[in-house]
C-alpha positions as CSV (number, residue, x, y, z in Angstrom):
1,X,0.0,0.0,0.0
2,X,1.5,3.4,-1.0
3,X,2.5,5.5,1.6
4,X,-0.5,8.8,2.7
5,X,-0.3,11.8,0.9
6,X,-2.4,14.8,2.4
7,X,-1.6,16.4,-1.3
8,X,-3.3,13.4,-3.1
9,X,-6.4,13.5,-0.8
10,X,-7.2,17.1,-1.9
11,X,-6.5,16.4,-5.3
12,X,-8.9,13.3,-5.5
13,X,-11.4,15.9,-3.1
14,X,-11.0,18.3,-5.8
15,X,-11.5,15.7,-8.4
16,X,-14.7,14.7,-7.0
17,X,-16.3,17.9,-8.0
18,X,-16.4,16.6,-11.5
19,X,-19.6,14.6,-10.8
20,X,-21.2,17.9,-10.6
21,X,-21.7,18.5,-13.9
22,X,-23.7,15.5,-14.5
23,X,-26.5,17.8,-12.7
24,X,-27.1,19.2,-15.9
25,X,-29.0,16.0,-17.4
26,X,-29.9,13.8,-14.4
27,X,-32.7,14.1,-12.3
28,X,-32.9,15.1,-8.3
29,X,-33.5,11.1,-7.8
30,X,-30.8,9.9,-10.1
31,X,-28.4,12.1,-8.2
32,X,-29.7,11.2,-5.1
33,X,-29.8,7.4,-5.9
34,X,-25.7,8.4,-7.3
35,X,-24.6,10.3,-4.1
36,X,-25.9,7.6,-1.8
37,X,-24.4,5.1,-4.0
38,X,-21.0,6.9,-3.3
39,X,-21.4,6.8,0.2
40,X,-22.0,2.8,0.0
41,X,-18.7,3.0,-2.0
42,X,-16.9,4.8,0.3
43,X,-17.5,3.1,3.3
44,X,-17.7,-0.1,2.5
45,X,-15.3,-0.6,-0.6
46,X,-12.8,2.1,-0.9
47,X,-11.0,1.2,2.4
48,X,-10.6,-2.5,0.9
49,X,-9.6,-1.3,-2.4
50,X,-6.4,0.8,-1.8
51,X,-8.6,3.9,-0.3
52,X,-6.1,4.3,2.8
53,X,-3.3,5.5,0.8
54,X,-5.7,8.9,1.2
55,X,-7.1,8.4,4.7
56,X,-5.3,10.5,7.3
57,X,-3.5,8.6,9.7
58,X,-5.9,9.2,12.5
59,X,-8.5,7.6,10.2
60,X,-6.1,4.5,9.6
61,X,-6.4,4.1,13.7
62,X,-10.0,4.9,13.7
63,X,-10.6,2.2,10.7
64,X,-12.9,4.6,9.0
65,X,-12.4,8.1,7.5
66,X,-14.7,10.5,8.7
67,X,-14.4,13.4,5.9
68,X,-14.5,10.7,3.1
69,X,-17.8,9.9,4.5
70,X,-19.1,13.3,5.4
71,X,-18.2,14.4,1.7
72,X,-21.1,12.3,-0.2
73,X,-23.3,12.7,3.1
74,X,-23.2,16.4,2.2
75,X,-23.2,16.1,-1.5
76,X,-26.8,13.5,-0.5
77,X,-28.1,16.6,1.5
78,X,-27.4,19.0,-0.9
79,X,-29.7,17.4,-4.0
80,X,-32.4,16.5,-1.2
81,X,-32.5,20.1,0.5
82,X,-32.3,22.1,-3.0
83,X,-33.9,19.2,-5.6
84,X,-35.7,21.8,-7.5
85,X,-32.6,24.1,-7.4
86,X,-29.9,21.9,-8.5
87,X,-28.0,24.9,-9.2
88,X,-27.5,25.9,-6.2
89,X,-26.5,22.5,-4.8
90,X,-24.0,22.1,-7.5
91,X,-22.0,25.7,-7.0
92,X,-22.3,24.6,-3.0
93,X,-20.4,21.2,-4.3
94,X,-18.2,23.0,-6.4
95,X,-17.1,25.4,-3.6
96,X,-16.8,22.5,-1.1
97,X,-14.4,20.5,-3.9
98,X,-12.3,22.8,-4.6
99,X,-12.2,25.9,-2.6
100,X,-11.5,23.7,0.5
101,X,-9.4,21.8,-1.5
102,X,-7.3,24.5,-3.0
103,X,-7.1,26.0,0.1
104,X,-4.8,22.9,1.9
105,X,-2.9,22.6,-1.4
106,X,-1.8,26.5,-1.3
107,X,-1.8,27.1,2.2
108,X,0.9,23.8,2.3
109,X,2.8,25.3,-1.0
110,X,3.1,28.5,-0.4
111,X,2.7,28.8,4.0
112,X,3.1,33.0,4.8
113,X,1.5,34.1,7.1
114,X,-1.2,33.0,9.7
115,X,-4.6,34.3,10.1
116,X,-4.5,36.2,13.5
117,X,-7.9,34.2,14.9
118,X,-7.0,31.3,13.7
119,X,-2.8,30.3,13.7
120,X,-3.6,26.8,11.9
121,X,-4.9,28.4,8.2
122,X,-2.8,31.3,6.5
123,X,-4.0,33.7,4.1
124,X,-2.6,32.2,1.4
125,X,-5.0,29.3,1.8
126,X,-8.0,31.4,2.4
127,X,-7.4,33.2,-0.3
128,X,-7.1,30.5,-2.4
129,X,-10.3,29.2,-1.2
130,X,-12.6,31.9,-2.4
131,X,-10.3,32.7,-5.8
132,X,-10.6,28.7,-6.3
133,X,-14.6,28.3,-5.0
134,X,-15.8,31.5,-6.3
135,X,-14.4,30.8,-10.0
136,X,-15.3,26.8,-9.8
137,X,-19.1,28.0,-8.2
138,X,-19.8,30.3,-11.1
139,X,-19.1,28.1,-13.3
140,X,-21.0,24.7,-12.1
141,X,-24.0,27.5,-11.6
142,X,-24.1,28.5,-15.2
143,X,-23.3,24.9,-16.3
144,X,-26.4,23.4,-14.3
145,X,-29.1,25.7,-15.5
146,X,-30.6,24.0,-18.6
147,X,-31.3,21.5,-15.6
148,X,-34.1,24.2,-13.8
149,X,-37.8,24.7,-15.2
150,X,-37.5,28.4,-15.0
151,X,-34.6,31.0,-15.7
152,X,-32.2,32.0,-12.8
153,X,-31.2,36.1,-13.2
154,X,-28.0,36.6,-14.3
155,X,-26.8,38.0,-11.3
156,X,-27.4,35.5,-9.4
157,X,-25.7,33.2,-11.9
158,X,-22.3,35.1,-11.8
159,X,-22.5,36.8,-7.9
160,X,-24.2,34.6,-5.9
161,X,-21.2,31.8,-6.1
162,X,-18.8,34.2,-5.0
163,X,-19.8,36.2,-2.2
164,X,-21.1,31.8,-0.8
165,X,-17.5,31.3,-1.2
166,X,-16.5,34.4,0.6
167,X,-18.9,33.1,3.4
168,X,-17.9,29.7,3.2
169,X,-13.6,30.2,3.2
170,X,-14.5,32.5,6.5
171,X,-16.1,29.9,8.1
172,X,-13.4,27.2,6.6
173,X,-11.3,29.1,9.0
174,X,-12.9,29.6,12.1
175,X,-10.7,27.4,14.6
176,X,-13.1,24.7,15.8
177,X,-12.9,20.5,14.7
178,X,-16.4,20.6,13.1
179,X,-15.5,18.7,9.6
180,X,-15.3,21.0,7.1
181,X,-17.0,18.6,4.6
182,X,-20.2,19.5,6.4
183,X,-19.6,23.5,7.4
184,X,-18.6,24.4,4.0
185,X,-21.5,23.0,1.9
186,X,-23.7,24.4,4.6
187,X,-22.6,27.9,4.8
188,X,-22.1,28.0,1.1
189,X,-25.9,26.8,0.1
190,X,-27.3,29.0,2.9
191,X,-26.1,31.6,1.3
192,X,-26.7,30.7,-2.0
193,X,-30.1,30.2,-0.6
194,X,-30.8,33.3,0.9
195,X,-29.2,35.4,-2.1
196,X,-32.3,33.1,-4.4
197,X,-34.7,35.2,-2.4
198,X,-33.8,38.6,-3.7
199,X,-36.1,39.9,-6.0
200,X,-34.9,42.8,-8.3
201,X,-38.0,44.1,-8.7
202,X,-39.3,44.5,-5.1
203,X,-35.4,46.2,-4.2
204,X,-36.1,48.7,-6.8
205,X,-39.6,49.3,-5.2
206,X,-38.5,49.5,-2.2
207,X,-35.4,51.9,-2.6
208,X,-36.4,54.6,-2.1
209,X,-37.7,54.4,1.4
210,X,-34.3,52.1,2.6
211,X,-32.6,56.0,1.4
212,X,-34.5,57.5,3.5
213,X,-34.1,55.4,6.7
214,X,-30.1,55.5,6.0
215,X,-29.6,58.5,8.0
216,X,-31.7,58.0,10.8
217,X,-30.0,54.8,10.8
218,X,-26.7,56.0,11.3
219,X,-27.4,58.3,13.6
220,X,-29.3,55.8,16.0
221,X,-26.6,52.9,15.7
222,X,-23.9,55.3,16.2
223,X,-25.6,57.1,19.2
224,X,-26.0,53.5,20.9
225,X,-22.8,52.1,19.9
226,X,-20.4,55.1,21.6
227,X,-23.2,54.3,24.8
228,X,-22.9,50.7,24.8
229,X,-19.1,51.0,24.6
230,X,-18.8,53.8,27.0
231,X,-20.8,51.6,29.8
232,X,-18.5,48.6,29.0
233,X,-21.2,46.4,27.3
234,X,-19.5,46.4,24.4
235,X,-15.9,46.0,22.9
236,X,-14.1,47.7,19.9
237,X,-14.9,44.7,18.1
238,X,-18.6,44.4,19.5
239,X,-18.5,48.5,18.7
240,X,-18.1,47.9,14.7
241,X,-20.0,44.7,14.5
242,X,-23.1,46.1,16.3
243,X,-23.2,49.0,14.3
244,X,-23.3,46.9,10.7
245,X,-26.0,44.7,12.1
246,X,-28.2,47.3,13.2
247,X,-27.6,49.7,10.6
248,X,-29.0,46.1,8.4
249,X,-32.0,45.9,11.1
250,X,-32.6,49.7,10.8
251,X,-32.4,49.6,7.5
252,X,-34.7,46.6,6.8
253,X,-37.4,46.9,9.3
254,X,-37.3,50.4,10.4
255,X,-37.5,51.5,14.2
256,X,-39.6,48.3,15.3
257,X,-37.0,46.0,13.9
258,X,-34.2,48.6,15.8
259,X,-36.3,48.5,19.2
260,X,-36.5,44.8,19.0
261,X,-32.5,44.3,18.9
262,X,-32.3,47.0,21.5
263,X,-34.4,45.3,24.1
264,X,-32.6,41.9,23.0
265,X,-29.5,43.4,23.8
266,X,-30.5,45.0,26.7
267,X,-31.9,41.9,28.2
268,X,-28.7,39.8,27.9
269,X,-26.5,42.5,28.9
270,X,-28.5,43.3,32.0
271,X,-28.8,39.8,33.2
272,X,-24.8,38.9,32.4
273,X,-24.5,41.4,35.1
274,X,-26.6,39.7,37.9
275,X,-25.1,37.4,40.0
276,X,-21.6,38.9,39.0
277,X,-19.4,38.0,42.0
278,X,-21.0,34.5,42.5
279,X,-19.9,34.1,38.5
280,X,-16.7,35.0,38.8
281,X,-15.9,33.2,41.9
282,X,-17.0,30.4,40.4
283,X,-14.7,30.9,37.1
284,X,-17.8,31.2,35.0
285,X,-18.4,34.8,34.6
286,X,-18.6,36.2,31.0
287,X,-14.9,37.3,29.4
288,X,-14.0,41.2,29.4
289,X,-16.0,41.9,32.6
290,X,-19.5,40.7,30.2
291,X,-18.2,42.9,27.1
292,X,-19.7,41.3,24.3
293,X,-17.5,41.3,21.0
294,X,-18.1,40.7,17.4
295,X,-17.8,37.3,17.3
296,X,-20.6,36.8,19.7
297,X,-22.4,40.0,18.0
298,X,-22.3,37.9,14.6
299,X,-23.4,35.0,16.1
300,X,-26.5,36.2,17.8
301,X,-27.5,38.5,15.0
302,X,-26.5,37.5,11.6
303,X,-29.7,35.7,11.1
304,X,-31.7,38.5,12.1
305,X,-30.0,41.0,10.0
306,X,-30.3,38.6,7.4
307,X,-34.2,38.6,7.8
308,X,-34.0,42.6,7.7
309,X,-32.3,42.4,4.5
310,X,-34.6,39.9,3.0
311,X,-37.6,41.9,4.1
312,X,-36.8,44.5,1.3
313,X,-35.3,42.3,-0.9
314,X,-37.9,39.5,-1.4
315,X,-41.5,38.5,-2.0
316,X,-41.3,37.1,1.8
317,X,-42.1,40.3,4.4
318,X,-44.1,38.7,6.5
319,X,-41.7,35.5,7.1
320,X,-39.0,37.3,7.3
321,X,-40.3,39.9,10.0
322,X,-41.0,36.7,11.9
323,X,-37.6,35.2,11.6
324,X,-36.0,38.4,12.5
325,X,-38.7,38.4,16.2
326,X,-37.8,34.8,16.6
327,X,-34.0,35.3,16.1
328,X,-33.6,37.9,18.5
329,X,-35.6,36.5,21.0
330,X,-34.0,33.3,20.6
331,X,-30.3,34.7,20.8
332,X,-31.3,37.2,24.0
333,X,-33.4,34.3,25.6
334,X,-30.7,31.7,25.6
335,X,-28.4,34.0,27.0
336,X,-31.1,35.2,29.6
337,X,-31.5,31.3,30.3
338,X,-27.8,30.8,30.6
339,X,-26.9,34.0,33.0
340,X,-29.9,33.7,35.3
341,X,-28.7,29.6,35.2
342,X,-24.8,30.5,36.4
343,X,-26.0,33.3,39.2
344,X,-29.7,31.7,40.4
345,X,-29.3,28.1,39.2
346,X,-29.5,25.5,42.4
347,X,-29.3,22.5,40.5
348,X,-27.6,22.1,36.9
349,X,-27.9,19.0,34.9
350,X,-26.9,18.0,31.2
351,X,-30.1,17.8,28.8
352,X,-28.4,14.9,27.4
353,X,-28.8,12.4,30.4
354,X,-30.3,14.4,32.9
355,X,-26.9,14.0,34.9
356,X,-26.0,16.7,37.3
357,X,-23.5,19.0,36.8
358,X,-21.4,22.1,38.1
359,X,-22.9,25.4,36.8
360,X,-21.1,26.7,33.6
361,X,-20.5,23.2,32.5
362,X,-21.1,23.4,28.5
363,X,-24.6,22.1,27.4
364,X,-26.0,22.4,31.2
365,X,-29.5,23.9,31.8
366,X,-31.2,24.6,35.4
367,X,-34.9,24.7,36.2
368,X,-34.3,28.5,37.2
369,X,-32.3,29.6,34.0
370,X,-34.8,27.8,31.7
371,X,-38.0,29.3,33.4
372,X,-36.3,33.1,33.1
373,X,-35.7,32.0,29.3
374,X,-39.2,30.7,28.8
375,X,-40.5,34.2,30.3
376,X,-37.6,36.5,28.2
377,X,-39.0,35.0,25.0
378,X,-42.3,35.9,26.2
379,X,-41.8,39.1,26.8
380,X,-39.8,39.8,24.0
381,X,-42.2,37.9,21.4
382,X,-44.9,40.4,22.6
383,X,-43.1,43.2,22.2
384,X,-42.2,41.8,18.4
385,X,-46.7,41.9,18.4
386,X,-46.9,44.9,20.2
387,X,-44.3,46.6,17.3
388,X,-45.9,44.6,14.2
389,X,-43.8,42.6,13.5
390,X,-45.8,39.8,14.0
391,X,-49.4,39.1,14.6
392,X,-50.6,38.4,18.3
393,X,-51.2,34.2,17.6
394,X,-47.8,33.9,16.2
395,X,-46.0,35.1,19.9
396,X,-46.2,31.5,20.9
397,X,-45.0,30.0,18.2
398,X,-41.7,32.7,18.1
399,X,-41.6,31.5,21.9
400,X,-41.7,28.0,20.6
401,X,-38.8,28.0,18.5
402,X,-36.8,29.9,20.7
403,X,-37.6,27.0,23.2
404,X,-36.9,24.3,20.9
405,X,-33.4,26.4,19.8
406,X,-31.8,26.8,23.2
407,X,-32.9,23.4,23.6
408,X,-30.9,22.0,20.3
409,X,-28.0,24.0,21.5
410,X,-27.9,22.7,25.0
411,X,-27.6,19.8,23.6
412,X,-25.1,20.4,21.1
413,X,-23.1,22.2,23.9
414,X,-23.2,18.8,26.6
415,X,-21.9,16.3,23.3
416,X,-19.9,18.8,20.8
417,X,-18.6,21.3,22.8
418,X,-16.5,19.6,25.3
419,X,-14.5,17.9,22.2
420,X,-13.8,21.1,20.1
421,X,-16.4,19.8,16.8
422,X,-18.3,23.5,18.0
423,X,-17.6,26.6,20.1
424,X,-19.8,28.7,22.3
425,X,-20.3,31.1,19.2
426,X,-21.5,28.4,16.3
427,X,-23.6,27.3,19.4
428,X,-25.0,30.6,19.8
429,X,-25.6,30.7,15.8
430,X,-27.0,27.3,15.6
431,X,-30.0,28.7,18.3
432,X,-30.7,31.4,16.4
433,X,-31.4,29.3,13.1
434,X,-32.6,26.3,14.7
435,X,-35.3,28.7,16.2
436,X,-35.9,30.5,12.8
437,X,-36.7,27.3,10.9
438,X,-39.2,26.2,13.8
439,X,-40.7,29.3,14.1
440,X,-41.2,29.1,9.9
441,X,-42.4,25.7,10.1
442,X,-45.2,26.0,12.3
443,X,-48.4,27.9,11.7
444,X,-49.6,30.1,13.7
445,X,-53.5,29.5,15.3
């Protein structure tokens, strides 16, 4: 048997991609029944049939290469998520194939220097990751849409791919052991997804009033972002992320969007204050004195500004004023839950086993922390009602996913967390859009 190459691995990862363009002329089942075929292949025959020459030496160990069998698990998801868009599952492929793949090859070739929040990837590799997806996306897009029953804009064709590969080569490089086979095709088609939604026609409409909210907008967010920062709620970081994501907000939904993300901000940083000296005796208090920075910024409220951009951009107001009520509440509910849980909480167990635990153990929840939650979510969904956001029957459904979110990340944070596959922040994401798609999913009564 010839001995591993981590070069030959990416170059048969890259190689894969070619199966992409048989999108064009088969159908959502036949590439289905062809993705799930490879994942027979690969676990079953390619290990027996000189396969190990590309499995890692870990996976020699293990007996089984994870990634090899993530790869057609994600390629399987992507025709079954988007079988009526097999564009977008085939640029998502192609910027899985060889933007991650390009990105080991260069970042090995050519080294440099390291990305400051992450010393394991260097630019050069990230780089190459979006040059390599972005080009490889485009191209699989425009080759794939004979394959669709009605024309894609060509906008979408020739943009789309490469701001998903932008997304995707940042996540590829966020410093946690979540397999990148499944992070990159998921970031990349989300996007891809999202970007789908964006109608031309309704942005044009709508233009003129986003110009007028701009200043307004600027004024607020800056007004609130020197405050925040001045109290010590905020850092630098926080300070510039903040301000993008509510300049989005503002700018999408007006002041009732705006007041929504302030009260969910002022709810988590009010209650990351209580119990302060019993949290940081006990090694649990929030980092920076509670001063929240971007990467916890992004991760509460991406989804949310997302939904505010969407709400001008597509034929889907109403759905995506509820995804932005039920994002924020989820994010500011969770971390109501958790804070309330470290200072109040008299018994902590795991969700996952019901086994008790020390407060501030990842993935822990507390009958205390999980009744504030319930009542923050509450209180915030009615104030999405009280603003318009959302009609009066939908507050317990927004409460409702934001229960079944911090519920999916508590038990996320007990099993993943503790062994580096997710941090706090993907955690905090995962909430947000676990909450969203519940929230979507059920109709309100």
């Amino acid at each position: 048997m010839s001995a591993y190459s981590e070069n030959r691995r990416q170059l048969v990862h890259i190689a894969m991609s070619g199966w992409a363009f048989l999108l064009r002329v088969l159908s959502w089942p036949q590439a289905a029944a062809l993705a799930f075929a490879a994942l027979l292949f690969n676990y079953f025959v390619l290990p027996r049939a000189g396969g190990r020459a590309i499995f890692r030496p870990e996976d020699v160990a293990r007996g089984v290469s994870a990634g090899i069998l993530f790869y057609p698990v994600a390629v399987l998801l992507l025709i079954l998520c988007f079988r009526s868009r097999l564009d977008i599952a085939a640029a998502a492929w192609a910027i899985l194939a060889v933007g991650d793949g390009m990105a080991t090859l260069a970042g090995r070739a050519i080294g440099g220097a390291r990305l400051p929040w992450n010393g394991e990837k260097t630019w050069a590799g990230t780089i190459s990751f979006f040059i390599a997806g972005a080009s490889a996306g485009v191209l699989l897009c425009w080759w794939t849409q004979p394959a669709l029953t009605s024309a894609v804009p060509t906008m979408f064709v020739v943009g789309a791919p490469v701001l998903a590969a932008a997304v995707a080569a940042l996540v590829e490089s966020i410093p946690v052991r979540l397999d990148d086979n499944l992070s990159v095709p998921f970031a990349a088609a989300a996007t891809l997804w999202v970007l789908s939604l964006v109608d031309r026609a309704i942005v044009e409409v709508m233009l003129p009033g986003v110009a007028g909210r701009l200043l307004p907008a600027v004024l607020v967010n800056a007004a609130f972002a020197a405050t925040a920062f001045a109290e010590r709620a905020v850092s630098w970081s926080g300070v510039i992320a903040g301000v993008l994501i509510g300049l989005a907000i503002y700018v999408g939904t007006g002041w009732q969007g705006w007041t929504m993300l302030f009260a969910a901000f002022a709810s988590a940083a009010a209650t990351s204050k209580v119990g302060w000296q019993r949290k940081r005796a006990l090694g649990i208090a929030e980092e920076r004195e509670g001063r929240r920075g971007a990467a916890n910024a992004l991760a509460n409220c991406i989804v949310a500004a997302v939904a505010a951009l969407l709400a001008i951009s597509s034929p889907h107001q109403a759905a995506a004023w509820r995804a932005l009520v039920t994002a924020l509440t989820a994010g500011a509910s969770d971390t109501v839950a958790s804070e309330i849980g470290k200072a109040r909480g008299r018994r902590t167990f795991l969700v996952v086993g019901f086994r008790p635990v020390t407060p501030g153990t990842p993935g822990a929840i507390s009958l205390e922390g999980t009744i504030a939650g319930v009542v923050s979510a509450t209180l915030l969904a009615t104030l999405g009602a009280a603003l318009g956001l959302v009609p009066a029957n939908a507050i317990w459904v927004v409460v409702a996913g934001a229960t079944a979110g911090a519920f999916v990340e508590s038990a996320l944070g007990a099993t993943l967390e503790p062994r580096g596959i997710l941090d706090n922040h993907l955690l905090n994401f995962i909430n947000t859009a676990v909450a969203v798609a519940v929230a979507l999913l059920i109709r309100p009564v």
